[in-house]
N, CA, C and O atoms as a GROMACS GRO file, in nm:
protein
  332
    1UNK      N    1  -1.065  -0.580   0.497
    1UNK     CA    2  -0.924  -0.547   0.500
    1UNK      C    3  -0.875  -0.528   0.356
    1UNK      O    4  -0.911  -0.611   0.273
    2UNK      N    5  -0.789  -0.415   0.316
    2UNK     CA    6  -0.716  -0.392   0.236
    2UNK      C    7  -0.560  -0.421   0.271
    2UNK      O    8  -0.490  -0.420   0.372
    3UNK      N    9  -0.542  -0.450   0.115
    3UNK     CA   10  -0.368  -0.448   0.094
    3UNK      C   11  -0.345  -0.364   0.019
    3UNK      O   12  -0.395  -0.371  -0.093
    4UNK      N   13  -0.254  -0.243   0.056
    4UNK     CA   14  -0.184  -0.193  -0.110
    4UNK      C   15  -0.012  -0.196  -0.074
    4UNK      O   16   0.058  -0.193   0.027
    5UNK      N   17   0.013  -0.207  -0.245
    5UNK     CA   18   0.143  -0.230  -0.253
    5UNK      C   19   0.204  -0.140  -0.392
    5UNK      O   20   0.146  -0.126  -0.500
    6UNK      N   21   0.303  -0.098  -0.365
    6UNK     CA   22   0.399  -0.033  -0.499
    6UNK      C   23   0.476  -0.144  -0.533
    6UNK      O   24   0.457  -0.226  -0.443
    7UNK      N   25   0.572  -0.203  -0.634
    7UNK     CA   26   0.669  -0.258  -0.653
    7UNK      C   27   0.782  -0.150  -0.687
    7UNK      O   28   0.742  -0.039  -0.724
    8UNK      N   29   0.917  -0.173  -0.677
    8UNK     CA   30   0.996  -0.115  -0.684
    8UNK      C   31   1.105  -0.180  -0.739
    8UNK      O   32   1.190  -0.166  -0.650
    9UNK      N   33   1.164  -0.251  -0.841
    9UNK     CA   34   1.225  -0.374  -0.915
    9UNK      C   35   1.379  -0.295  -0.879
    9UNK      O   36   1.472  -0.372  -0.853
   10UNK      N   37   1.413  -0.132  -0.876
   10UNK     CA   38   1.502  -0.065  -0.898
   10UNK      C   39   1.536  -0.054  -0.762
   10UNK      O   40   1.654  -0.070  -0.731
   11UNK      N   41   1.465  -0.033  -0.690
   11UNK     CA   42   1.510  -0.073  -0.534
   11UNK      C   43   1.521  -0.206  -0.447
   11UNK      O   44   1.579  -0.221  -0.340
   12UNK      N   45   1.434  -0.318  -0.536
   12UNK     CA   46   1.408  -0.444  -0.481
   12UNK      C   47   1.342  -0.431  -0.333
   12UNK      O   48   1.402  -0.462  -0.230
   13UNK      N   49   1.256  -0.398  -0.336
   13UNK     CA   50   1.140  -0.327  -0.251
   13UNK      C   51   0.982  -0.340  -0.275
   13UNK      O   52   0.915  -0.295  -0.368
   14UNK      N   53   0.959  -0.383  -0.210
   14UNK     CA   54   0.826  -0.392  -0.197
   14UNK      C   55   0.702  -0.277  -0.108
   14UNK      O   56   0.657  -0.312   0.001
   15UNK      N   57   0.666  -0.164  -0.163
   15UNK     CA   58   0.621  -0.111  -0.025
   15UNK      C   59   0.466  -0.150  -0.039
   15UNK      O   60   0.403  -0.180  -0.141
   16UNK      N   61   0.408  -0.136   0.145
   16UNK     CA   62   0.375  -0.226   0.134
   16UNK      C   63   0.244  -0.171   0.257
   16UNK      O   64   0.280  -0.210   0.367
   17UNK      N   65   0.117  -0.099   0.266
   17UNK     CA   66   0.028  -0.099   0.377
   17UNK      C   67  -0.115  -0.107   0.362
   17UNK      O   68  -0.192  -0.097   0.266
   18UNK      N   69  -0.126  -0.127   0.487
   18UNK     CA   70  -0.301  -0.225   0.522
   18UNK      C   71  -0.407  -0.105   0.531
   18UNK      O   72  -0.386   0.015   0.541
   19UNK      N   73  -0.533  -0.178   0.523
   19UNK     CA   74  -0.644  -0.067   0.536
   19UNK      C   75  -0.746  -0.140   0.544
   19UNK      O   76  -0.770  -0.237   0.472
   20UNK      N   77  -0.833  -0.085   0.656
   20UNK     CA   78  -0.996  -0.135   0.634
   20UNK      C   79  -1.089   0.023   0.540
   20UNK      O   80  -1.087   0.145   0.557
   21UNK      N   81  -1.165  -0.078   0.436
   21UNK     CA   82  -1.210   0.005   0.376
   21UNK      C   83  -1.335   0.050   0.404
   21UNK      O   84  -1.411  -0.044   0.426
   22UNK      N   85  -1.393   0.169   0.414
   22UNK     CA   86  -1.482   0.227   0.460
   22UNK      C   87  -1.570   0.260   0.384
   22UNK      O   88  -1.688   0.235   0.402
   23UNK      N   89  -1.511   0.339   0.261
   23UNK     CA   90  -1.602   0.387   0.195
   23UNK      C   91  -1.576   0.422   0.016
   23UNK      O   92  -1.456   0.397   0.000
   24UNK      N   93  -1.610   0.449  -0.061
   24UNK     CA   94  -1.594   0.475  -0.186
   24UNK      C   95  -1.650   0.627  -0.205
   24UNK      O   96  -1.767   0.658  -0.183
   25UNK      N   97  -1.563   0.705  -0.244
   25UNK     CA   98  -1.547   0.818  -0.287
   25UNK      C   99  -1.542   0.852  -0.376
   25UNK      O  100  -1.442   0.838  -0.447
   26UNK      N  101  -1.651   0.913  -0.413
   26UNK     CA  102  -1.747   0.975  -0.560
   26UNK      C  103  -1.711   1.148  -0.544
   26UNK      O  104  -1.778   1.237  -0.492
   27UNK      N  105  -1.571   1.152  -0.617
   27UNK     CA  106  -1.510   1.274  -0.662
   27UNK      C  107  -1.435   1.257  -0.780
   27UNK      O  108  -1.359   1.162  -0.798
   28UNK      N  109  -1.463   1.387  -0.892
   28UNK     CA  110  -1.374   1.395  -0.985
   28UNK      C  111  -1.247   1.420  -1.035
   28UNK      O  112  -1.190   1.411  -1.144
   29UNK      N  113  -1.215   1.457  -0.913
   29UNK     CA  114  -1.043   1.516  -0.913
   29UNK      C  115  -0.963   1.382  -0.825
   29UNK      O  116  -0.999   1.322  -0.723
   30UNK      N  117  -0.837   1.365  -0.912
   30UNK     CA  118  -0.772   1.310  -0.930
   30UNK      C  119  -0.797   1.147  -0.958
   30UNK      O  120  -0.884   1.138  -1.045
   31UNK      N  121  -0.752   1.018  -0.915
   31UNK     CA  122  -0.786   0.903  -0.974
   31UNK      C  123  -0.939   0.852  -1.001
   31UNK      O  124  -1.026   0.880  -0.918
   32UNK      N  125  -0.959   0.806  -1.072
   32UNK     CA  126  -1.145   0.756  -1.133
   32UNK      C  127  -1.144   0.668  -0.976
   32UNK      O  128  -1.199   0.710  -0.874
   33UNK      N  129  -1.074   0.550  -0.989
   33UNK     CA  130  -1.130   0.472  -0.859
   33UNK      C  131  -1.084   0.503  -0.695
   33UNK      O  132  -0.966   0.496  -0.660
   34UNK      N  133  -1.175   0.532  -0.618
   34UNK     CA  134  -1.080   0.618  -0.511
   34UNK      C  135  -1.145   0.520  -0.395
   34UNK      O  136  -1.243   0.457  -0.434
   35UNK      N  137  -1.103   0.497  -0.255
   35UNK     CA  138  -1.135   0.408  -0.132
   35UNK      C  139  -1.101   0.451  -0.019
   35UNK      O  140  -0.993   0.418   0.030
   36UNK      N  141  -1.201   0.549   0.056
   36UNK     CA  142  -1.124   0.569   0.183
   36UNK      C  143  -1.156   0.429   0.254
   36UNK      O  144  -1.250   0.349   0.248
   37UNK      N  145  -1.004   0.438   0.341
   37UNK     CA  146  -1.010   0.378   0.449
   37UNK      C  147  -0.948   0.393   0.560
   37UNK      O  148  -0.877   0.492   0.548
   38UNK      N  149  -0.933   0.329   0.701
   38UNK     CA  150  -0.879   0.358   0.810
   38UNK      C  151  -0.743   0.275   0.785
   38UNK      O  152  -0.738   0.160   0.742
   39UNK      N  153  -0.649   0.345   0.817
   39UNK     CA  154  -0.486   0.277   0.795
   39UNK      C  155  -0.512   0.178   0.909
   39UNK      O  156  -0.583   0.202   1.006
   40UNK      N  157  -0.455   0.080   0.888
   40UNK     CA  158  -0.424  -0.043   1.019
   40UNK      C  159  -0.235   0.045   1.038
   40UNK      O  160  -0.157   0.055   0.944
   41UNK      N  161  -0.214   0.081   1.140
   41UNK     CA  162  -0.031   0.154   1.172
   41UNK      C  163  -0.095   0.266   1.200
   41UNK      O  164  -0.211   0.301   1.222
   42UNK      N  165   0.039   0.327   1.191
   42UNK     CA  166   0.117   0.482   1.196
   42UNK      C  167   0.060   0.540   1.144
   42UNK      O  168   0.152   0.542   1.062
   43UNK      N  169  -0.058   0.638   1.074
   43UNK     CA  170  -0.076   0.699   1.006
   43UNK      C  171  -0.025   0.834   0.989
   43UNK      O  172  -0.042   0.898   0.885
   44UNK      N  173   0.040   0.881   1.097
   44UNK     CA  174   0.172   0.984   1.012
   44UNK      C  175   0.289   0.948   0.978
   44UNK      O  176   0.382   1.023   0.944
   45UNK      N  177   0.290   0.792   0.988
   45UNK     CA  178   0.429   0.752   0.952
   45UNK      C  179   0.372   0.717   0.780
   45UNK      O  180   0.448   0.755   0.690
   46UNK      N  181   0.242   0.648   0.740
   46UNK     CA  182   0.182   0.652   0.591
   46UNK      C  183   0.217   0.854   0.545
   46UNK      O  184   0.300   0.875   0.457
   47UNK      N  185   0.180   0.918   0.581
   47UNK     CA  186   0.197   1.108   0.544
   47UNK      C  187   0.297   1.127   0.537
   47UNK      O  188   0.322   1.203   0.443
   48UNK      N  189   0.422   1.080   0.617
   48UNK     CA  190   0.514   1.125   0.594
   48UNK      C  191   0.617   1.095   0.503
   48UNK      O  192   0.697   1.171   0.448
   49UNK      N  193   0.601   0.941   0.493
   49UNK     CA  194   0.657   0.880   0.384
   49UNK      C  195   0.637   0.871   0.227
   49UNK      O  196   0.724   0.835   0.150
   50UNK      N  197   0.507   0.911   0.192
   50UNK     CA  198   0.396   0.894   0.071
   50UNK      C  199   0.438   0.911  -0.031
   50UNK      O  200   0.426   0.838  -0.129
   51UNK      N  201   0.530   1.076  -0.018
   51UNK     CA  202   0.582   1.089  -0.117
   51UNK      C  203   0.694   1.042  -0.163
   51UNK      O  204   0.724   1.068  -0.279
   52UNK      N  205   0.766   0.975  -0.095
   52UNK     CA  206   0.897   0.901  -0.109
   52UNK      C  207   0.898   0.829  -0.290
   52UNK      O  208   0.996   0.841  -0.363
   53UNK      N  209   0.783   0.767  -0.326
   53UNK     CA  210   0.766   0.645  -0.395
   53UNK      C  211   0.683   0.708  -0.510
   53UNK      O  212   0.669   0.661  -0.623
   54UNK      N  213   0.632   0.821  -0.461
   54UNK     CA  214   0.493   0.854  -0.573
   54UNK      C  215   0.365   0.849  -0.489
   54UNK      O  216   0.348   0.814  -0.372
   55UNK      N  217   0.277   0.895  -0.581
   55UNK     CA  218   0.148   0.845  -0.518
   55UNK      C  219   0.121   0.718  -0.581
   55UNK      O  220   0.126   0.633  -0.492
   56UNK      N  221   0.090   0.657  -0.707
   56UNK     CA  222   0.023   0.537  -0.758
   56UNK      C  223   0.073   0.422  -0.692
   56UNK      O  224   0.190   0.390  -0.668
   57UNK      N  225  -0.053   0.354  -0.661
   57UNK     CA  226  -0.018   0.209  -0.560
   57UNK      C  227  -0.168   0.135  -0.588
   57UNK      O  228  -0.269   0.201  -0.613
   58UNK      N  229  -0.166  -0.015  -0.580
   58UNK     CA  230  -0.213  -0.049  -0.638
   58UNK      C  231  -0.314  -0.109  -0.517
   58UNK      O  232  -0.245  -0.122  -0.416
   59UNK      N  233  -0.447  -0.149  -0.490
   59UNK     CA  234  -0.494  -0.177  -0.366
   59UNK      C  235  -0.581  -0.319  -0.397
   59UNK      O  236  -0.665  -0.325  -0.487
   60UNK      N  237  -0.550  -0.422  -0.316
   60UNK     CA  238  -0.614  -0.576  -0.331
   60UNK      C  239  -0.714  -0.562  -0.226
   60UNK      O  240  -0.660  -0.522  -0.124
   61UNK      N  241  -0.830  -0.578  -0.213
   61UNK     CA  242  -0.872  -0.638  -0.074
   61UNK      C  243  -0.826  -0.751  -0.052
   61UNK      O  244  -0.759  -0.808  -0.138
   62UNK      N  245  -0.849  -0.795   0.047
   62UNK     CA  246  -0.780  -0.922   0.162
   62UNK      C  247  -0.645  -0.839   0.214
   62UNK      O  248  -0.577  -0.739   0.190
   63UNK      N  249  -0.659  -0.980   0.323
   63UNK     CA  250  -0.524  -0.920   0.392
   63UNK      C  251  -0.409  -1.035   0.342
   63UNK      O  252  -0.405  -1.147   0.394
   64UNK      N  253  -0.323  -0.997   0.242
   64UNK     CA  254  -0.228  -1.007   0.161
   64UNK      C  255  -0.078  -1.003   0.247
   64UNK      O  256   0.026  -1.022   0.184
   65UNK      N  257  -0.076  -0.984   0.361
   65UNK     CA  258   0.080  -0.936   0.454
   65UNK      C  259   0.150  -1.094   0.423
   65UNK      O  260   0.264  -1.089   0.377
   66UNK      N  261   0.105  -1.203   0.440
   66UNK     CA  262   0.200  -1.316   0.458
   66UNK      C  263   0.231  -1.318   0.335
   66UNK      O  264   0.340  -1.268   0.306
   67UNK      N  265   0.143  -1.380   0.217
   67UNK     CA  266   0.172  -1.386   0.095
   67UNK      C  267   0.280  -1.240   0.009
   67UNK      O  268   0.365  -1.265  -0.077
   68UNK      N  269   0.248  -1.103   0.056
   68UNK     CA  270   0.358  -1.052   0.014
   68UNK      C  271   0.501  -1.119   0.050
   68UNK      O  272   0.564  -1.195  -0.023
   69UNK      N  273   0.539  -1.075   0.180
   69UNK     CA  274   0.665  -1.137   0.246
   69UNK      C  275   0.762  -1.264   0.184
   69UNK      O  276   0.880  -1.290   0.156
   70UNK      N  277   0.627  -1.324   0.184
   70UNK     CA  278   0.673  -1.460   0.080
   70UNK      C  279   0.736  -1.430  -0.033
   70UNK      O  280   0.842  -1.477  -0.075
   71UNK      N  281   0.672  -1.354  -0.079
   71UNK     CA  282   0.715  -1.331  -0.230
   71UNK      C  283   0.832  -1.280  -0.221
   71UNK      O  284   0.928  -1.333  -0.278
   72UNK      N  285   0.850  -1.116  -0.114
   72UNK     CA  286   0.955  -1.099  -0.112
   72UNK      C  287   1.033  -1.150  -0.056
   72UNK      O  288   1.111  -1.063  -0.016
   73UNK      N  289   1.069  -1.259  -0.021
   73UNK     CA  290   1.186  -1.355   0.056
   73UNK      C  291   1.191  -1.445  -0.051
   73UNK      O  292   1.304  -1.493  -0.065
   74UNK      N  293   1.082  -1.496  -0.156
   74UNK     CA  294   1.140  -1.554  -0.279
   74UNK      C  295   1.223  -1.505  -0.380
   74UNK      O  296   1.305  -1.576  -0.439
   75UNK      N  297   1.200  -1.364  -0.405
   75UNK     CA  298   1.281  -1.315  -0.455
   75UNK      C  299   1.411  -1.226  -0.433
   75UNK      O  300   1.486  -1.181  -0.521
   76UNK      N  301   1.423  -1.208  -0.253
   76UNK     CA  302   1.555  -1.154  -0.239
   76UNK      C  303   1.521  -0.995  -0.196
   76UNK      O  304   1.615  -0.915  -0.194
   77UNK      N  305   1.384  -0.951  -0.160
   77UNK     CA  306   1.369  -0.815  -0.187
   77UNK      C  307   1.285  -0.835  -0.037
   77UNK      O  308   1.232  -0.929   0.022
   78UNK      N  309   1.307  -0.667  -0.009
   78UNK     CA  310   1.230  -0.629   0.118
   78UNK      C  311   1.173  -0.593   0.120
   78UNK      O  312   1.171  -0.518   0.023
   79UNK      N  313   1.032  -0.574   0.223
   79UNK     CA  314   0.918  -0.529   0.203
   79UNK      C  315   0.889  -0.374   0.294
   79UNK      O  316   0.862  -0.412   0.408
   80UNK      N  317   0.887  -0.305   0.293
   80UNK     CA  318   0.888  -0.139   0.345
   80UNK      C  319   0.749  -0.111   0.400
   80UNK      O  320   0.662  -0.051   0.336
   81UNK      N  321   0.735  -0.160   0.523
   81UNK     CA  322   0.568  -0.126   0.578
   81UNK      C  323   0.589   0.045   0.578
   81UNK      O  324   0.682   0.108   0.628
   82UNK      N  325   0.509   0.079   0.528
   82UNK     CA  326   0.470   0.234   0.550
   82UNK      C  327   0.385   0.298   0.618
   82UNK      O  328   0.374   0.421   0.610
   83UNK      N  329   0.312   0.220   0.695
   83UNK     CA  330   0.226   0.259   0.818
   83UNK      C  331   0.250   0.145   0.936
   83UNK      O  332   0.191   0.155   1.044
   0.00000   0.00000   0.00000
């Protein structure tokens, strides 16, 4: 299981979606470290939204969902599942 997350300090937002990772993708165009995986959600609700924020997002393995939340309820901010 994957976590990725954007921060958003200007929105007080957290966005925020899951992934099992499948595979590592050995291509030169665009980011050096790349990870396909299968979205856990919506995956045209991840396409449709994507660009909202940017592309750069940052990806943890583990599944990270409680410990985000936490964080954002410690600090007052919401978390934006995108898939």
């Amino acid at each position: 299981m994957t976590t990725t997350l954007e921060f958003g300090p200007e929105r007080k937002e957290i966005l925020f979606h899951q992934g099992k990772a499948v595979e590592a993708v050995d291509d030169d165009r665009a980011c050096r470290s790349k990870l396909a995986a299968e979205v856990v959600g919506d995956i045209e609700r991840l396409f449709g939204e994507w660009d909202q924020w940017g592309w750069h997002r940052v990806t943890f393995y583990g599944d990270l969902k409680e410990p985000v939340f936490a964080l954002a309820d410690a600090l007052g901010w919401k978390v934006r599942e995108e898939a």
